[in-house]
C-alpha angles and dihedrals in degrees: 000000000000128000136169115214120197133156146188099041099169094201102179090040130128106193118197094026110199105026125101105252089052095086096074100034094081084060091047096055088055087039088059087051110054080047085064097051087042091059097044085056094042080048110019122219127207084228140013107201112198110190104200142298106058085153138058100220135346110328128249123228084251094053099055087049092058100046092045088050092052087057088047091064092058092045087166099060118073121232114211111191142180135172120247138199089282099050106023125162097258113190088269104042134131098233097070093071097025104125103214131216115268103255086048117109111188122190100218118190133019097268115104116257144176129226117191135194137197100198108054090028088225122136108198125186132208162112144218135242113260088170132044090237125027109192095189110090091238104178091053099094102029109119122184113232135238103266111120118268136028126002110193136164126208115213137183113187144024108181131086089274110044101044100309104233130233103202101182086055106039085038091060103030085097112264117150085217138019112199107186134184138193101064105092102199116072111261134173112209093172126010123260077348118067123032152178099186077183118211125341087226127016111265116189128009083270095068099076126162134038115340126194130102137271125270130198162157136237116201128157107339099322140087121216114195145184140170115249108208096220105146111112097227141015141208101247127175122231116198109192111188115214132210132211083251091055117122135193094261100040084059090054096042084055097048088051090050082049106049088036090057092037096057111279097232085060118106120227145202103205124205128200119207136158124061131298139189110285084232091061115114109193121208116201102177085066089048087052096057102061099071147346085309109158101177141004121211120193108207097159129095138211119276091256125141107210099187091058088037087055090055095052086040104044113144106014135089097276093046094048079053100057092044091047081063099034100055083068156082095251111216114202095264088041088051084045095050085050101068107030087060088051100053086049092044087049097045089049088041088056095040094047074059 
């Protein structure tokens, strides 16, 4: 028996609202999508588990049609489908009329249910999100019961405010397969067991790294598991290390090497360490523009030696500045502090001059 599990879809987002490369992502994350269903029809799978949020937000008539139409088009594979915090049946949902496709299996409510097939022989247990957040950790005491085949839950949460998971005790309740959903990033919490395939396509800066879903197998008694990479992009961090000899445009020359070598369609949060030339002025917004850069973080600091600055200074403002700092255990913004204040004390310093 072959299935593929994914989770938080987010069909309806935009992510990176307001830079340049988010107009077209909406359409990707549909895009991702349709590719799933178009593999499963190219290599066909017993079940497709899908483990909550496939929308964004709370779906549109349309949208359900097109969905359900995309499961339409793999009739022998069966769907099995629940809401999640995103995308709950709120009393006015769509979901709560929607007529699925017959090979659609849709866990409605948040009481917990079973839906068993004979062919192929699967159980697989579930519900669905009313409320945006559900406190009770509702899958804890949930056991399979004795009946042949696979025994799978399908599960949605996993933090203090979306069932809270016990995974010593779910994990060990008897179920062949946990597919899980919420966490975005891909996570393993039992092997070829329990399972966040995260979201099909990164969502937001904080989901950095590969994105896809799982796919496995169940054979006699046991389930074998891996992750498949399939988003289209990824969040990725560049650290590019400057020198007291970096200029403006050799920063520049290194971010496009980089980008270039990383995959140009990725989006990156790019962070500057090392030291540079106090006469450096670096402009972010440049380095922003050549490429799907979302944020620039200077980490690095000007070439200044305090402690030999402290000797040529001692006993005026600037030297009582550098020991206020120096008498002490520097945290990163306090370091930072250090030497921006420097740089301002020494430039009004020459030009009293």
């Amino acid at each position: 028996m072959k299935f593929i599990h994914l989770a938080d879809v987010h069909l309806g987002a935009v992510p990176d609202k307001g830079c340049p490369w988010s107009a077209g992502r909406g359409e990707e994350i549909w895009e991702t999508f349709r590719r799933v269903i178009a593999g499963i029809r190219e290599n066909p799978v017993d079940l497709l588990f899908i483990a909550g949020d496939l929308f964004h937000r709370q779906p549109l008539p349309g949208e359900l049609k097109e969905v359900n139409y995309l499961f339409s088009t793999i009739p022998e594979t069966h769907v099995f489908l629940m809401a999640g915090n995103h995308d709950c049946m709120r009393k006015d949902s769509f979901y709560r009329t929607f007529s699925w496709a017959e090979n659609v299996h849709f866990f409605a409510g948040e009481k917990m249910r079973r839906i068993r097939l004979e062919k192929p022989r699967v159980t697989v247990y579930g519900l669905g999100y009313e409320h945006q957040e559900i406190r009770e950790p509702l899958y804890d005491g949930v056991k399979p019961s004795e009946e042949d085949g696979f025994r799978v839950l399908l599960a949605h949460g996993g933090d203090e405010n979306h069932i809270p998971i016990n995974v010593r005790a779910v994990s060990q309740a008897g179920f062949d397969y946990i597919a899980l959903g919420h966490i975005h990033r891909p996570q393993v919490l039992v092997q070829n067991k329990m399972i966040y395939p995260g979201a099909l396509e990164p969502i937001d800066r904080n989901d950095t790294g590969p994105h896809g879903y799982v796919e496995g197998t169940y054979e006699d008694g046991l389930v074998q598991a891996e992750f498949v990479p399939f988003a289209s992009r990824s969040y990725q961090k560049l650290v590019l290390t400057l020198r007291e000899d970096s200029t403006q445009l050799s920063l520049e020359d290194m971010l496009r090497m980089d980008i270039k070598r990383q995959g140009a369609r990725n989006i990156y949060h790019v962070v500057l360490r090392g030291v540079r030339s106090p006469d450096l002025l670096l402009i972010s917004e440049k380095l922003k523009s050549l490429g799907n850069v979302i944020e620039v973080e200077d980490l690095s600091h000007p070439a200044y030696d305090p402690e030999a600055l402290l000797r040529q200074y001692g006993g005026t403002l600037i030297g009582d500045y550098i020991e206020y700092f120096l008498d002490k255990e520097m945290s990163l913004a306090e370091e930072k502090a250090l030497y921006y204040g420097l740089q301002a004390l020494l430039e009004t310093s020459r030009q009293v001059k």
